[in-house]
Short mmCIF file of the C-alpha atoms (twelve columns), coordinates in Angstrom:
data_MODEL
# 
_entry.id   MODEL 
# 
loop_
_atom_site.group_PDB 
_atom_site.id 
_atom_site.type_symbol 
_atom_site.label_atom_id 
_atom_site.label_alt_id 
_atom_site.label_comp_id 
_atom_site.label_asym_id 
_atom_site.label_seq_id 
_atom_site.Cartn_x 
_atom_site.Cartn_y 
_atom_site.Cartn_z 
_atom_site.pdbx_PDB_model_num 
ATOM 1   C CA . UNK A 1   121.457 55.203 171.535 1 
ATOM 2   C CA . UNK A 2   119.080 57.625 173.707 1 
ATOM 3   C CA . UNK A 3   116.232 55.584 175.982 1 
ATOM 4   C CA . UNK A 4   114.143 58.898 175.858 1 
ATOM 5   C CA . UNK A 5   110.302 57.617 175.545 1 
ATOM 6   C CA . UNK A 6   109.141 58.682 172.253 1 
ATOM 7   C CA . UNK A 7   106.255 60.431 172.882 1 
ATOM 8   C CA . UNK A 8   106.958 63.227 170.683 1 
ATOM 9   C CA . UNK A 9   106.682 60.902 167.552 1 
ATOM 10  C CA . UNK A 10  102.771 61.731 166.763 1 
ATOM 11  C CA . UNK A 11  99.248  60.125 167.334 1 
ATOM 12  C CA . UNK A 12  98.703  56.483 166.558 1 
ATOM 13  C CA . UNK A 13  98.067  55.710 162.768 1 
ATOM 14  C CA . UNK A 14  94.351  55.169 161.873 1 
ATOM 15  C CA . UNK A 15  95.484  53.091 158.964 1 
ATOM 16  C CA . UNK A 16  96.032  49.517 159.335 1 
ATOM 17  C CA . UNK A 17  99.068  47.766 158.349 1 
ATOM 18  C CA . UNK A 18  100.500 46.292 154.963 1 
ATOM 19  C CA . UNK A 19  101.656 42.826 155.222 1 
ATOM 20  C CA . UNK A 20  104.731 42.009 153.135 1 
ATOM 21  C CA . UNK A 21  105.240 38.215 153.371 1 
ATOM 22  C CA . UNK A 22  108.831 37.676 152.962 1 
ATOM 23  C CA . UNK A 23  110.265 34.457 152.203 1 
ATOM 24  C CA . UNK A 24  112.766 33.686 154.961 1 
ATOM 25  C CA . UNK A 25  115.204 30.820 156.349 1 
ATOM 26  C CA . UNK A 26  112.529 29.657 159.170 1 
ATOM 27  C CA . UNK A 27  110.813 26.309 160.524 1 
ATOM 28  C CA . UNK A 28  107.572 28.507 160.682 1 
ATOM 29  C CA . UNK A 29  105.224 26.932 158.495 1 
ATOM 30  C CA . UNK A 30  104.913 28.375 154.614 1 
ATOM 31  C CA . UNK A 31  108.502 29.738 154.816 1 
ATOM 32  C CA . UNK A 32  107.777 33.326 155.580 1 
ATOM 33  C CA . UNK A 33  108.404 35.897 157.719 1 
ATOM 34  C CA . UNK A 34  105.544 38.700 157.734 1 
ATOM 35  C CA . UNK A 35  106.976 42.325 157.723 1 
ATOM 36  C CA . UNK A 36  104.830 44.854 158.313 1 
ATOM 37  C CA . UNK A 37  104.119 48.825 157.691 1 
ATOM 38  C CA . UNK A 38  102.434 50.993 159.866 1 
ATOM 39  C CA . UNK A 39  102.416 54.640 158.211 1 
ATOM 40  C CA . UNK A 40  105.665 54.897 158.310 1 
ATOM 41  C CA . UNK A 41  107.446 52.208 160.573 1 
ATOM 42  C CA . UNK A 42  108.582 49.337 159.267 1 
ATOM 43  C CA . UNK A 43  108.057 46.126 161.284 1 
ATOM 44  C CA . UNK A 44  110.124 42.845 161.478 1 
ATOM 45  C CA . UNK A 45  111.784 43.414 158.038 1 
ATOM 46  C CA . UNK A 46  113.323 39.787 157.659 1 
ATOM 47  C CA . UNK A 47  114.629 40.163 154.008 1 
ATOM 48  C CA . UNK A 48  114.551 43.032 151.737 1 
ATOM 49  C CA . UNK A 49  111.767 43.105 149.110 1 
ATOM 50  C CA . UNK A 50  110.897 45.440 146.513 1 
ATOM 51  C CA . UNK A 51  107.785 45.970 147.757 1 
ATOM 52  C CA . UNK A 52  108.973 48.209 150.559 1 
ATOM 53  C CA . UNK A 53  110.391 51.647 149.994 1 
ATOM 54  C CA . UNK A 54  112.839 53.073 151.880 1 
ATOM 55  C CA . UNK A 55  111.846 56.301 151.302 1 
ATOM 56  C CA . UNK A 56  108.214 55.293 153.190 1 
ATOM 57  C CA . UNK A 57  110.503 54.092 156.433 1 
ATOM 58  C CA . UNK A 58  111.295 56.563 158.966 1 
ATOM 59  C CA . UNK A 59  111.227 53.958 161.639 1 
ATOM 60  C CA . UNK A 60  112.785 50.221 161.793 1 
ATOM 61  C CA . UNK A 61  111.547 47.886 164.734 1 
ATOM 62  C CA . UNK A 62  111.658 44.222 165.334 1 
ATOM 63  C CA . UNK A 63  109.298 42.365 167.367 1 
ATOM 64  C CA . UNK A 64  112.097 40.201 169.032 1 
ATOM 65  C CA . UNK A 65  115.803 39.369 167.472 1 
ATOM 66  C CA . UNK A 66  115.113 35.379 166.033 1 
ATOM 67  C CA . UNK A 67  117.274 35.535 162.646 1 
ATOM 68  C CA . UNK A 68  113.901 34.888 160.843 1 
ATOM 69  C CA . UNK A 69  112.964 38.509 161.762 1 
ATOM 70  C CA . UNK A 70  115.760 40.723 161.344 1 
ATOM 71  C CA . UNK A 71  117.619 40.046 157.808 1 
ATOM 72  C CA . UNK A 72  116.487 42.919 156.357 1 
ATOM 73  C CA . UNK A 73  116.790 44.990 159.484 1 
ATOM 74  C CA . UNK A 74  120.722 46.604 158.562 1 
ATOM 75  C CA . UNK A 75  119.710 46.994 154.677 1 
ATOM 76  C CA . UNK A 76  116.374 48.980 155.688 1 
ATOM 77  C CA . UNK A 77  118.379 50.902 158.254 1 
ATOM 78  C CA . UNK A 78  120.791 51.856 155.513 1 
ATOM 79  C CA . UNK A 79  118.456 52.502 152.648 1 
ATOM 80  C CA . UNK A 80  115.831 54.590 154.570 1 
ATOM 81  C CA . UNK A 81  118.041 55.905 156.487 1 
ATOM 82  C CA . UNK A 82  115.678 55.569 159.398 1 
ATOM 83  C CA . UNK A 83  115.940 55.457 163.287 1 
ATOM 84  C CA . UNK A 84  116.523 52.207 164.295 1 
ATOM 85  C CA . UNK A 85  114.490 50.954 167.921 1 
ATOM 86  C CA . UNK A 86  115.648 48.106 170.159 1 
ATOM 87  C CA . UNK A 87  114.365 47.252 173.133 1 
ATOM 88  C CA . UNK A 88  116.149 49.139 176.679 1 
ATOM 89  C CA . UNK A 89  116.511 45.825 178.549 1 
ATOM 90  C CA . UNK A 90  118.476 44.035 175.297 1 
ATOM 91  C CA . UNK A 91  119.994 46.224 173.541 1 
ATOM 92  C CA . UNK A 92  123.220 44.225 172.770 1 
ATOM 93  C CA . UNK A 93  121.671 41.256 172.374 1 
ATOM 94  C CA . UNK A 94  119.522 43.575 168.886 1 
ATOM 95  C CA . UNK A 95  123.343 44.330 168.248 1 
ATOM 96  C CA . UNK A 96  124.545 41.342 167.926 1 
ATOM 97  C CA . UNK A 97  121.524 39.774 166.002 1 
ATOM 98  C CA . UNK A 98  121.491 42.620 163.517 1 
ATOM 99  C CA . UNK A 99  124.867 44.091 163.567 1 
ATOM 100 C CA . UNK A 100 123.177 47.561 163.614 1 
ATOM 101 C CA . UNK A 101 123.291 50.052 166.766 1 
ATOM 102 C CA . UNK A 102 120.193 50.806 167.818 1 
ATOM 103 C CA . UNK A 103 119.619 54.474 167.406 1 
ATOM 104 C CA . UNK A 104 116.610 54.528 170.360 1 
ATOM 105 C CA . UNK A 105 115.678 52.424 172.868 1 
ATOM 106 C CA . UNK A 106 111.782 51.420 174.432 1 
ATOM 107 C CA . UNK A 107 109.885 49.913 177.554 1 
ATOM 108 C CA . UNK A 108 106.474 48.545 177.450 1 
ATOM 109 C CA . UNK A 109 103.907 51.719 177.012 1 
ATOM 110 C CA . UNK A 110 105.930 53.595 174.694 1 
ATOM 111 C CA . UNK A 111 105.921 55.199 171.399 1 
ATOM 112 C CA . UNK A 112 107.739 53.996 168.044 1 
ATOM 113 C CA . UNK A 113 106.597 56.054 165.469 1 
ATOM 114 C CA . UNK A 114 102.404 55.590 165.141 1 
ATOM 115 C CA . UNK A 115 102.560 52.507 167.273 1 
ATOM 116 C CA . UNK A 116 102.719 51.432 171.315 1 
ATOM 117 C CA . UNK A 117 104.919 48.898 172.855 1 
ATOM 118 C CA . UNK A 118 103.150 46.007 174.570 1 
ATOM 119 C CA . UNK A 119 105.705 43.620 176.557 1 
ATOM 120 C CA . UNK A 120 105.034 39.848 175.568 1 
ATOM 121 C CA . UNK A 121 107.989 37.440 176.507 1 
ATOM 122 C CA . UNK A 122 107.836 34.557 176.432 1 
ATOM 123 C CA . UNK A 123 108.534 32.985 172.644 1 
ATOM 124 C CA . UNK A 124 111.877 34.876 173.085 1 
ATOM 125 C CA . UNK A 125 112.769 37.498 176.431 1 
ATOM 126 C CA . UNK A 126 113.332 40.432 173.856 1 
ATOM 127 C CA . UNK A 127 109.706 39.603 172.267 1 
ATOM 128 C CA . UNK A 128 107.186 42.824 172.112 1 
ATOM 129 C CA . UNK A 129 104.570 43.298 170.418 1 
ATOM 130 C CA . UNK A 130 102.870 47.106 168.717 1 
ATOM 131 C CA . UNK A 131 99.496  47.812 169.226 1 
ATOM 132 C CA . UNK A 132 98.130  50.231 166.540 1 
ATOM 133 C CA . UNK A 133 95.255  52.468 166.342 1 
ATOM 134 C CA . UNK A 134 93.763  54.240 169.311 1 
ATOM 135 C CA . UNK A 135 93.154  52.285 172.398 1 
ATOM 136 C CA . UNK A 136 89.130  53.321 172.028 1 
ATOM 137 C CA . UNK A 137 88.705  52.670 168.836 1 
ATOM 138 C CA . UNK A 138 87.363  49.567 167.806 1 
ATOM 139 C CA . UNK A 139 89.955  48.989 164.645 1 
ATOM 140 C CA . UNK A 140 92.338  48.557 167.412 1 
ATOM 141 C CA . UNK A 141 94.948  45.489 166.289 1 
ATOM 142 C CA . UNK A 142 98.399  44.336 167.373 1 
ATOM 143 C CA . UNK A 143 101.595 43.449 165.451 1 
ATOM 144 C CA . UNK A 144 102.115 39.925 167.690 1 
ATOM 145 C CA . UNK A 145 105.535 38.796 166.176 1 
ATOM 146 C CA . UNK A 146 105.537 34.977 167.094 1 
ATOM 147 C CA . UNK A 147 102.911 35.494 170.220 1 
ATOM 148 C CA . UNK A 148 100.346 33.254 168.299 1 
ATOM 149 C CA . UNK A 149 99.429  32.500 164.900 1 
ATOM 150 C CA . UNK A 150 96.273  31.588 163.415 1 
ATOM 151 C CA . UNK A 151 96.261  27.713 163.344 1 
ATOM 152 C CA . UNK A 152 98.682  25.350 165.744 1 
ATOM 153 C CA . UNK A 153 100.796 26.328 168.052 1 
ATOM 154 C CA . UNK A 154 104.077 28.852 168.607 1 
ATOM 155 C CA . UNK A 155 107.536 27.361 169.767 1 
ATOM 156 C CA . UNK A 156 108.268 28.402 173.386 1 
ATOM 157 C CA . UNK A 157 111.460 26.187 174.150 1 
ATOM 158 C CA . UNK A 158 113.875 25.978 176.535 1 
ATOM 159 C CA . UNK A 159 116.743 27.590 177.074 1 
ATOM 160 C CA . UNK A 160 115.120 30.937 175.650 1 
ATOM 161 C CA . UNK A 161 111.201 30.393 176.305 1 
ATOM 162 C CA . UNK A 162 109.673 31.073 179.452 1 
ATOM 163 C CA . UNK A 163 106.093 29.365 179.353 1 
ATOM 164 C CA . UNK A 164 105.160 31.206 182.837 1 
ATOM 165 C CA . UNK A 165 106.120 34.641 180.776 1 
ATOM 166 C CA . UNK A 166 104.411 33.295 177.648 1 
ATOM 167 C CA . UNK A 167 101.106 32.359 179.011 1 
ATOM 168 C CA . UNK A 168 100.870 35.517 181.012 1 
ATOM 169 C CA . UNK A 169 101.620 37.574 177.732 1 
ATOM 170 C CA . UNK A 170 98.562  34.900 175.918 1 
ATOM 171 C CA . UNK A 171 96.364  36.708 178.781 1 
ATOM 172 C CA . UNK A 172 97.113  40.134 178.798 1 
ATOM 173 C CA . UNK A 173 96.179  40.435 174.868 1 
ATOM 174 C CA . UNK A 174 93.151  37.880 175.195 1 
ATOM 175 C CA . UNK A 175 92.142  40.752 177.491 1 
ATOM 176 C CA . UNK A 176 93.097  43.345 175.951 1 
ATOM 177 C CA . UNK A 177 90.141  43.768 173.445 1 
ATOM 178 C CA . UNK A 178 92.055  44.074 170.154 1 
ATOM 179 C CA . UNK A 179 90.203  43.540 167.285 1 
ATOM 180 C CA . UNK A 180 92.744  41.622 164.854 1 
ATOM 181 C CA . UNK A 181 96.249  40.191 165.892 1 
ATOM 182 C CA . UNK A 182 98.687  40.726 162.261 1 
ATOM 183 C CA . UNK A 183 101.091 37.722 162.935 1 
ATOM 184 C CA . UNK A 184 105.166 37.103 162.349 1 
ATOM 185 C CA . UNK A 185 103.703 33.922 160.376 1 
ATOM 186 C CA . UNK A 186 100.808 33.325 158.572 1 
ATOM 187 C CA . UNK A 187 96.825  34.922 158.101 1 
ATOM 188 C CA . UNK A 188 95.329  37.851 160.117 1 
ATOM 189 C CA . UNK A 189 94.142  36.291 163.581 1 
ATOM 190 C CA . UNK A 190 90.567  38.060 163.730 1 
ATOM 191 C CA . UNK A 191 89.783  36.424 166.933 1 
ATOM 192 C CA . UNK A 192 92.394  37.121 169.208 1 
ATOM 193 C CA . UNK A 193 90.735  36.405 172.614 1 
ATOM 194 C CA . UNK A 194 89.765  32.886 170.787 1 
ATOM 195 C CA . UNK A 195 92.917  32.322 169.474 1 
ATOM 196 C CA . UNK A 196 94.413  33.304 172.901 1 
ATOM 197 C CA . UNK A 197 92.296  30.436 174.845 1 
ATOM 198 C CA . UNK A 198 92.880  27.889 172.270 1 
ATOM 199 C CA . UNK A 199 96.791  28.487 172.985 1 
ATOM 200 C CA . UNK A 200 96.725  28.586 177.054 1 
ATOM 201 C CA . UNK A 201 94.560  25.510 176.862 1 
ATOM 202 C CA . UNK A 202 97.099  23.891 174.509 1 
ATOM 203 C CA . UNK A 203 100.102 24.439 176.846 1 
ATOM 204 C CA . UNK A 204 98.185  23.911 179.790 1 
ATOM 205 C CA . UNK A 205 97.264  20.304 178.279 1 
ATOM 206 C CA . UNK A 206 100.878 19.744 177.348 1 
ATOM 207 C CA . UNK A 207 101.944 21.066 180.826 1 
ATOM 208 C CA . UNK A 208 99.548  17.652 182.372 1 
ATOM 209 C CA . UNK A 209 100.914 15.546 179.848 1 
ATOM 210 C CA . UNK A 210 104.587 16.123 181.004 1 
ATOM 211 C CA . UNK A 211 103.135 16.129 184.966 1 
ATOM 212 C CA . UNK A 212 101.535 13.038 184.086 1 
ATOM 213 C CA . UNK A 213 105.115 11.057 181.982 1 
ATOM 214 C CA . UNK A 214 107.070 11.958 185.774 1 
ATOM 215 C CA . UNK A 215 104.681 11.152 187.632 1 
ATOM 216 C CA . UNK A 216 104.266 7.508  186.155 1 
ATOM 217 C CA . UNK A 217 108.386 7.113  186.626 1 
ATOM 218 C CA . UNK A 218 109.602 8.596  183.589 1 
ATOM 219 C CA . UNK A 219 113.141 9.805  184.289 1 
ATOM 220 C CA . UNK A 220 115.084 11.945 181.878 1 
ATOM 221 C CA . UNK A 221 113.747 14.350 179.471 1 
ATOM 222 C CA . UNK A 222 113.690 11.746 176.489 1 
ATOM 223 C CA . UNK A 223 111.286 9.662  178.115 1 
ATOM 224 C CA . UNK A 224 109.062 12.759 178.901 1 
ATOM 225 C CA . UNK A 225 109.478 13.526 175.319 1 
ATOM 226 C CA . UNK A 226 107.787 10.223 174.631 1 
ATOM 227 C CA . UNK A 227 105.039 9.728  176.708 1 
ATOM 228 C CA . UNK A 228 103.996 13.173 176.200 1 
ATOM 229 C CA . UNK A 229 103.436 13.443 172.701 1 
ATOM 230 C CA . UNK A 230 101.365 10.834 170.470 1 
ATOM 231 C CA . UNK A 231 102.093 11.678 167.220 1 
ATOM 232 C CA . UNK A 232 105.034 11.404 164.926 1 
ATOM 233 C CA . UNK A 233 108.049 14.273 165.466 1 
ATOM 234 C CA . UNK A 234 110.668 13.014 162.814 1 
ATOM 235 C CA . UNK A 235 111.665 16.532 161.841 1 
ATOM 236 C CA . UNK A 236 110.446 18.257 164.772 1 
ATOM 237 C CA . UNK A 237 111.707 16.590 167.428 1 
ATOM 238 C CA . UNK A 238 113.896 18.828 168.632 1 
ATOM 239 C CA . UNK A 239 111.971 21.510 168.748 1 
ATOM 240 C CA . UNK A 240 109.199 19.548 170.819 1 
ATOM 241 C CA . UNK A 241 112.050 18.439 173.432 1 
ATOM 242 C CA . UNK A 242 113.043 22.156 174.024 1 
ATOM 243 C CA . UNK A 243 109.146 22.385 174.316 1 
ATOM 244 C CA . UNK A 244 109.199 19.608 177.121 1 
ATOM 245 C CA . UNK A 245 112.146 21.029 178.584 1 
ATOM 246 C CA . UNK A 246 110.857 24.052 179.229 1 
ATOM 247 C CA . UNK A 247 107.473 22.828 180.964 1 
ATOM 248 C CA . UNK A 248 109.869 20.869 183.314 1 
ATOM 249 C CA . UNK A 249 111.475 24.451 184.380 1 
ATOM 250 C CA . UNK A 250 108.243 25.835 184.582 1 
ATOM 251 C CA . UNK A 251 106.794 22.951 186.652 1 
ATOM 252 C CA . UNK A 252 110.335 22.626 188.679 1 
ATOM 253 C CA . UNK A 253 110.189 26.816 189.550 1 
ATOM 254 C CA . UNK A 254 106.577 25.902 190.572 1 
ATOM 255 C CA . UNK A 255 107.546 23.194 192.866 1 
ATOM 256 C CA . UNK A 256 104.831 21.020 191.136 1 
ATOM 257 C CA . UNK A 257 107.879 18.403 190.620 1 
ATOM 258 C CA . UNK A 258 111.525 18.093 192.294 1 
ATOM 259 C CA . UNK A 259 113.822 20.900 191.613 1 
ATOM 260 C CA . UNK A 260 116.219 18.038 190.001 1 
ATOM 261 C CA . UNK A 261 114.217 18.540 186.755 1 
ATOM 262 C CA . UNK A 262 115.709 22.065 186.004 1 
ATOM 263 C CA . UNK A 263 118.839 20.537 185.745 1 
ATOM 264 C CA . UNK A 264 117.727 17.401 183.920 1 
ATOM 265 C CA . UNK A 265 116.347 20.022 181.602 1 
ATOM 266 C CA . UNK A 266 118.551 22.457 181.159 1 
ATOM 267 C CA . UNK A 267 121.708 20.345 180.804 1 
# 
């Protein structure tokens, strides 16, 4: 595993990716994981699909290390026999997810194959995206793993999401001036900076709503849970409680409520 940047590896691609939905074990809506290839690195591969040749992959990268973005990661690795990228800071943690050594490591700023790493945490604190195409041009776009999607809203729940991290990630690419955002799940976002406001002003809503349930009394993270959302959650709610949970840590770090709430929350 070498951490050397790889800025030997060529000039971005001018070609923009090929999306290869892959159906996938996920709660993502439409039961699919998008992989993608950039000339010749292969992004998220969660399953294998005929549709992808090995022989085309030099490169294997994941976006972050949620099982509904890796399956195909070891088989890929394998086939094409390609060099295999993980990020520096969690190297083990790719390991463990994909039971494949990373054969290179990367920061933010760096190189894999015709791409460039852009830090996002946030959904997950292994979670990058790859911005392709040259940083003038205007066909400039961004691989964005589970950083947004096209319509609703992205998971970031506690114990692994960091909203702070999350909406400061939503900011740097609604600034950023891409063109098109290719998401883990679902269509082409062709209006990121949109698509980046709608989804800071729907966690900063969410963030008053959970304010607003302690404020009036509410006293455990269930009743939170309650007054905060008004609509159904019968298959969801767990997901929306890890939601709630971690707007309490973000509001508790901010000292917006008592510190008591982190441990309300994360317990």
């Amino acid at each position: 595993m070498t951490p050397d940047p790889p800025a030997s590896d060529g000039p971005p691609s001018s070609d923009g990716p090929t999306r290869v939905p892959l159906p996938v074990e996920t709660r993502a809506p439409g039961g699919e994981t998008n992989a993608y290839l950039v000339g010749s690195l292969l992004v998220d591969p969660a399953g294998v699909s005929p549709a992808i040749d090995p022989a085309a992959v030099d490169h294997v990268a994941v976006t972050h290390t949620h099982p509904d973005h890796v399956g195909g990661v070891a088989h890929y690795a394998a086939e094409a026999d390609a060099t295999v990228w993980a990020h520096a800071d969690h190297a083990e943690r790719f390991l463990s997810r994909t039971g494949v050594e990373p054969d290179r490591t990367f920061a933010d700023g760096d190189r894999v194959g015709p791409a460039r790493v852009l830090e996002t945490p946030g959904h997950a604190p292994d979670h990058v995206c790859f911005a392709t195409g040259d940083r003038n041009a205007e066909s400039r776009s961004l691989l964005g793993g589970d950083l947004m999607v096209a319509d609703g809203s992205v998971v970031v729940g506690a114990p692994e999401g960091d909203l702070r991290a999350y909406l400061e990630s939503l900011r740097t690419v609604r600034d950023a001036g891409f063109e098109a955002i290719h998401p883990g799940h679902g269509p082409t976002i062709t209006d990121p900076a949109a698509t980046a406001t709608r989804l800071i002003e729907h966690r900063l809503a969410r963030e008053e709503a959970v304010l607003a349930a302690v404020e009036h009394g509410a006293e455990t993270v269930e009743a939170v849970l309650d007054a905060a959302y008004e609509k159904d959650l019968t298959g969801v709610r767990d997901l929306a409680r890890a939601t709630v949970a971690a707007h309490l840590i973000k509001l508790a770090d901010e000292g917006r409520i008592e510190r008591e709430w982190r441990e309300r929350a994360t317990g």
